[in-house]
Structure formats: C-alpha cells, structure tokens
C-alpha positions in Angstrom: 5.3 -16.6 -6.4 5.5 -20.2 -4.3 3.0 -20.2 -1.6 3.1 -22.5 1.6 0.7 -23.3 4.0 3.0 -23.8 6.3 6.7 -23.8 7.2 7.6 -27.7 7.2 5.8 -27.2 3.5 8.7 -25.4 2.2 12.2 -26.9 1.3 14.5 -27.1 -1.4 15.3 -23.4 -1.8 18.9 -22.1 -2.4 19.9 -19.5 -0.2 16.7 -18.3 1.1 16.8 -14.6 1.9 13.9 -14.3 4.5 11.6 -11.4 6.4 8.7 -12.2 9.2 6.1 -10.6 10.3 2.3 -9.9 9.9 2.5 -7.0 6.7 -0.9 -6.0 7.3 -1.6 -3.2 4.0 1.8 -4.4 2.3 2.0 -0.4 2.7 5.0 1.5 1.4 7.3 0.8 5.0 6.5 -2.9 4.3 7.7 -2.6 0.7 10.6 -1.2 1.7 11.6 -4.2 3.5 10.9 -6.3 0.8 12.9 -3.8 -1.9 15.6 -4.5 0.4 15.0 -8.0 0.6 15.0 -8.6 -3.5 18.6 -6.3 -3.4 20.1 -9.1 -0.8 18.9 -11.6 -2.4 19.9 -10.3 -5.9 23.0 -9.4 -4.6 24.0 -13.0 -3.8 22.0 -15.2 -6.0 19.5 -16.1 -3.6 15.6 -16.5 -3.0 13.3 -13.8 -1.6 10.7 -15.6 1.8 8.3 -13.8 3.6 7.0 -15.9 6.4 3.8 -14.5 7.9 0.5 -15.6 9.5 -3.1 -16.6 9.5 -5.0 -15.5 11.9 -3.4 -12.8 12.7 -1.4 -12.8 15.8 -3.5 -10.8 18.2 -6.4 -12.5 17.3 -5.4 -15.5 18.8 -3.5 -13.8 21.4 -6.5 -11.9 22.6 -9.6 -13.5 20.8 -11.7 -10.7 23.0 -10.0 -7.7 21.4 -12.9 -6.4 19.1 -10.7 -3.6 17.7 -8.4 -5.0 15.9 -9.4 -5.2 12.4 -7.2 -6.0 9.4 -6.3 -3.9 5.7 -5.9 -7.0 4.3 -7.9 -10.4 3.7 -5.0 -13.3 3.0 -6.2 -13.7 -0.1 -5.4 -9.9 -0.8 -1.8 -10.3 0.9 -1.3 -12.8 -1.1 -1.8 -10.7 -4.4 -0.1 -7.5 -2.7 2.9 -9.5 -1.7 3.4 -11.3 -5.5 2.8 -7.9 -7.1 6.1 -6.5 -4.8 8.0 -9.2 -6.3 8.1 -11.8 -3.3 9.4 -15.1 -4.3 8.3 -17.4 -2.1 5.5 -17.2 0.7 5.0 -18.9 4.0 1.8 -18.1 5.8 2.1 -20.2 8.7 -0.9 -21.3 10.8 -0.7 -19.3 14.4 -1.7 -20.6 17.7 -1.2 -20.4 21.1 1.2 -23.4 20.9 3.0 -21.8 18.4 3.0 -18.6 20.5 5.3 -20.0 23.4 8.0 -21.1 21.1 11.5 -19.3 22.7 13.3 -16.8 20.5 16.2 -19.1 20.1 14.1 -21.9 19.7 12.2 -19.9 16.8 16.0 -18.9 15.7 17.2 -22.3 15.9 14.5 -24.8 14.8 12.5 -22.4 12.3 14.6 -19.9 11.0 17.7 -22.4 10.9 16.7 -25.8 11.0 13.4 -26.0 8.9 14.1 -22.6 6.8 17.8 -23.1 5.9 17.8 -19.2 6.4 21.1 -17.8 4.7 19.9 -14.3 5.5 17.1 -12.8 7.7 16.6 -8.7 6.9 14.0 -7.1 9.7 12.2 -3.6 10.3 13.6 -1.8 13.0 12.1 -2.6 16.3 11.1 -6.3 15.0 10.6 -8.5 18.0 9.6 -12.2 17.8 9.5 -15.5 20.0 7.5 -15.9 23.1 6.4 -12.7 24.7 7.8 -10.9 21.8 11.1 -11.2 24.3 13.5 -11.4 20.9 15.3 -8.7 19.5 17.5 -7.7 17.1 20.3 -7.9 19.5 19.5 -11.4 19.9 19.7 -12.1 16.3 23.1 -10.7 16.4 24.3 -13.1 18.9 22.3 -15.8 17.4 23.7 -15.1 13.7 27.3 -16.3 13.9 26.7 -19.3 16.1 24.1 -20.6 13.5 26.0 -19.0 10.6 23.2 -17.0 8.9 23.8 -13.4 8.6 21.1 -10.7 10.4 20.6 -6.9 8.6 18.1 -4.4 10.5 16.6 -1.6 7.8 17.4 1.7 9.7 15.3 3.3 11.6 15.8 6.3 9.5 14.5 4.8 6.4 11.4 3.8 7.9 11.1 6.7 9.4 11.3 9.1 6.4 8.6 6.9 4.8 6.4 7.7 7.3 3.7 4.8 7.0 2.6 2.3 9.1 -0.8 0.5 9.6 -1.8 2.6 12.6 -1.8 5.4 10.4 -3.8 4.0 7.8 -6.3 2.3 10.2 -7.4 5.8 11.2 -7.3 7.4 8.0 -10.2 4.5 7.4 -12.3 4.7 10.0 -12.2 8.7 9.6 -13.3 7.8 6.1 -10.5 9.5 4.7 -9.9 7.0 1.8 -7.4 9.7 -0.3 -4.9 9.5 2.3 -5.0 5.5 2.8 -4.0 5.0 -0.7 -1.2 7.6 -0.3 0.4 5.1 2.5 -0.6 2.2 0.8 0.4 3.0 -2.2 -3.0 1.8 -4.2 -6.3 2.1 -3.4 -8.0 0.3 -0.4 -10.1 -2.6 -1.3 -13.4 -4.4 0.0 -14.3 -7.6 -1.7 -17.5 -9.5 -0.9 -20.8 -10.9 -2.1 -23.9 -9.4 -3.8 -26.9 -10.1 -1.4 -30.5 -9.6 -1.6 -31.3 -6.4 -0.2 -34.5 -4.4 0.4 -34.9 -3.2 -3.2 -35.4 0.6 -2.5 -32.6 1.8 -4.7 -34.6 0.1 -7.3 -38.1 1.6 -6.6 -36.1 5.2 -7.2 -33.8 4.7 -10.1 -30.4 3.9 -8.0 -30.2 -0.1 -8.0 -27.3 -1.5 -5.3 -25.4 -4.1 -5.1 -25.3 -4.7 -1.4 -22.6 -6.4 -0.3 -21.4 -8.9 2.2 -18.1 -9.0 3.4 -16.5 -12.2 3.3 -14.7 -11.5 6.7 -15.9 -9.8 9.4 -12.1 -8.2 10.4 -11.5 -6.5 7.4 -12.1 -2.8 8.1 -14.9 -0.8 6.7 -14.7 2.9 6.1 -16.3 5.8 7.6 -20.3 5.8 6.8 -20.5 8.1 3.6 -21.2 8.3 0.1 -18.0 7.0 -2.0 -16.9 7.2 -5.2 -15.3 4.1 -6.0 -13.9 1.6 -8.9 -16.2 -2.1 -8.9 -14.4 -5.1 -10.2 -17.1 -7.4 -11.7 -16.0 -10.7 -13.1 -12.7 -8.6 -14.2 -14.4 -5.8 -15.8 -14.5 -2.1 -13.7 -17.2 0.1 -13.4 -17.7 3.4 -12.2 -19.5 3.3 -8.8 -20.9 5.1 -5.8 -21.1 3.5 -2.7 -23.1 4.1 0.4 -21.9 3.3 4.1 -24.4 3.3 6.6 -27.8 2.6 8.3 -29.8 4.6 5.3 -31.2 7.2 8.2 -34.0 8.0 5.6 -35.7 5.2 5.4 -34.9 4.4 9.0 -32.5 1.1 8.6 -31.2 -0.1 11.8 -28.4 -2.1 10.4 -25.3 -1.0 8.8 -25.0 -1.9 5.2 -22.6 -2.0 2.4 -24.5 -0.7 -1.2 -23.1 0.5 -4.0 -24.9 1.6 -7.3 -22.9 0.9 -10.3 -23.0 3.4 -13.5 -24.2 2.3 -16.5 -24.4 -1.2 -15.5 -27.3 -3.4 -16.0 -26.7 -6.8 -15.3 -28.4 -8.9 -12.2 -25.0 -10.1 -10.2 -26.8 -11.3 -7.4 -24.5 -14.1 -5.5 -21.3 -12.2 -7.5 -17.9 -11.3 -5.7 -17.1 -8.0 -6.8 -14.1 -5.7 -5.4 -15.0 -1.8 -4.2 -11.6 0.2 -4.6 -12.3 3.7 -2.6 -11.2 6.6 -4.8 -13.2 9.3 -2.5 -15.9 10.2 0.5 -18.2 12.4 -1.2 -20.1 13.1 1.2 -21.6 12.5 5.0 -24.5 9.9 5.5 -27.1 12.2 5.9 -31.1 11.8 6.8 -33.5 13.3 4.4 -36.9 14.3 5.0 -38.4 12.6 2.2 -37.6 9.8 -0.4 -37.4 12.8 -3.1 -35.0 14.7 -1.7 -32.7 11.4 -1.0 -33.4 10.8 -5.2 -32.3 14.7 -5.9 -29.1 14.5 -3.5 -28.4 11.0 -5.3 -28.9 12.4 -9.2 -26.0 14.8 -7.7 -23.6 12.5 -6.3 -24.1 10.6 -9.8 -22.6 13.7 -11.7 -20.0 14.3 -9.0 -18.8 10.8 -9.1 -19.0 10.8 -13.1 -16.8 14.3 -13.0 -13.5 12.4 -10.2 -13.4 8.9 -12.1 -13.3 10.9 -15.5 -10.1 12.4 -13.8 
C-alpha cells in the first residue's frame, strides 16, 4: 500500500477508484466499503484510494469536545487499512481552512481536479463539503458534468452488518472487549510505552509493565482485570492487565499495568501492543495486600485456562 501525506502528494494513478471518510475501527461496515471498492476497481482495471484524515474531523471542528475518543491511532489505520487490501492511501491534513471548502468545490478541485477520480463508491448517508451540506444526490448531479461515475453501498447492506463505531465505542467503555472484536472483526488494540511505575507488583510476585499511551484519544476500556495478548518486540505473551486507580493500595490516578506470564525481561522504555481477549473481572478494593496477591494467583490460572483456548 502507497501512502500520502496529503492529496497534492498523490498523482500518476490509472483510474483511481476512490472512498472518503474518517474509518475510525476499519470495522466490518467499513470493510464492506472497501470489498466493494477492490470489486469496482477489479472490475475495470483500476486502483483502490481511500482518502481520510488526521486529526480527526471533530477534533478540529470542536477542539472542546472531550468525548470523542478514537479506535484507532493512524499508525494502526494505516496497518488496518493495508491488511483490507487498500491500494493507495491519502490521509490528508484537516483544518478549519480545509473545513469551509464547498461540496462542489471538494467535487471539482479534489475529487476531479487533483484526484483524477474515475469512480467514487460511498456508505449510505455519506455527507461531505462544508457543513457536511453534500450528499449523495449531489454527487449524482455532480458525476456526469465532471464525467466520473458515483455508486452508494445500500443501505440494506450496511444495515444487515450491523456495525458502526458508536457501537463499538460503548462496548469499550462498558469494558465489554468480546463484543468489540465481534464488530471489529479482530481484537482491539492499545499500544504504548513501558514506564516506571511504583514497583508494588514486584514486592508481591506480579511485576507490570505500566504503560503509557502514546495518544491521549485513543479509548481505554472499562477499569477491570483483562486477559489479553502483549506484542513485545514481535513476540506475544500471555498477559493480564489491570485498569484502574489500584483502590487497594489507594492510587489516585488511573493507570494502565499489565503483568506478563512467563516473561522476564526488563522492557522498560519498550512499545508493546495489549490486544483485549476478555474482562475478567471488576476493579475491586481489598482489605489487605494478601488478599489482592490470593485474588491475583487466581486470575493467573484463569487467564492461563482462556488464552490456552
């Protein structure tokens, strides 16, 4: 897969087949635009682009909003969008400038002009341009004056699929992991950096990699006990993670930790990637440090028994 920075990076494409918009989870609706996309394209010897965004759309459109929060890092996208067989891939910078372009103006000077578009297929209900004031409609008056052809995927297929990012944002934050990768179609992901942390886990035989996110949009589970797959330097290991504030020991903050079976090597200042397979369990507050080691020597065997599976 190409990728460009930007639009007026990319030229010299025959017959570029092209889809817009934000694919945040490249979740089973999204791939179905893209399946359709690489049949089109197939279908008359073209090129597959996607053309979407960084930042994200809303959060230059309402820089306040502290609710929105993403499935995806770019860099994840990216990876995503290759492994569904995209050919090339735009990811435009987004701004407020670039917010007030018209729709035919985005038809005629992006689309046509600077994308050579042969044909653009869309999800139902797609809107674009300033305001979000273009529709499909539009395109079909736009289409034949600018001779590029305009498909819609029905409503109906979308529909039966039964996905969208809504969905899967609150599967998340209800910690509810199993039904996330259902939509998405693989297992949802937090990357990050091992950091220093207050060495309890040590002191008690449960070590943790604590982890910092490398952005602060992506969204973070439900607070829990997970089981979960860590990626170390392409290597995975068995895990359990904790989301929280540690009510035990009385932490104030909310931390990322996750202790990795049979494992033994210092990986501080590591990325690693945490792929949720299950919530075990609540966060829950202990009365003493032994009991939190007893509950803990369970989860261990529980977690041992699912990623055996």
């Amino acid at each position: 897969m190409k990728v460009y920075s930007s639009i007026e990076e990319f030229q010299n494409v025959e017959r570029p087949i092209v889809t817009t918009g934000t694919f945040d989870g490249v979740h089973f609706g999204h791939r179905k635009i893209i399946d359709r996309l690489k049949q089109v394209a197939q279908n008359c010897d073209g090129e597959t682009v996607l053309l979407t965004f960084s930042p994200h759309p809303r959060m230059v459109l309402f820089p306040d909003d502290q609710d929105l929060k993403l499935l995806n890092t770019i860099e994840e996208k990216k990876h995503l969008l290759e492994k569904a067989g995209v050919q090339h891939l735009i990811v435009h910078p987004f701004t407020k400038e670039f917010s007030r372009i018209s729709s035919i103006n985005f038809v005629r000077d992006i689309l046509v002009n600077e994308l050579k578009i042969h044909k653009l297929v869309i999800g139902y209900n797609h809107h674009f341009g300033r305001n979000r004031e273009g529709t499909f409609e539009h395109l079909q008056e736009f289409a034949p004056v600018y001779g590029f052809e305009v498909e819609e995927i029905p409503v109906q297929l979308l529909d039966n699929v039964g996905v969208s990012s809504t969905k899967i944002r609150k599967a998340l934050f209800q910690g509810d992991v199993e039904t996330a990768a259902e939509y998405l179609g693989y297992q949802y992901q937090l990357s990050g950096t091992v950091v220093k942390g207050n060495a309890i886990g040590r002191t008690i035989g449960f070590p943790t990699a604590n982890l910092e996110l490398g952005n602060a949009k992506k969204i973070i589970p439900a607070d829990g006990v997970y089981s979960v797959w860590v990626t170390v330097d392409g290597t995975s290991y068995k895990g359990m993670m904790n989301i929280g504030k540690k009510p035990t020991i009385n932490n104030q903050a909310r931390t990322l930790e996750v202790h990795l079976l049979e494992f033994e090597q210092d990986i501080y200042g590591e990325a690693i990637c945490i792929e949720f397979v299950n919530k075990i369990r609540d966060e829950i507050k202990f009365t003493d440090i032994l009991k939190l080691q007893q509950q803990l020597l369970l989860d261990k065997e529980n977690v041992k028994k699912i990623l055996e599976c």
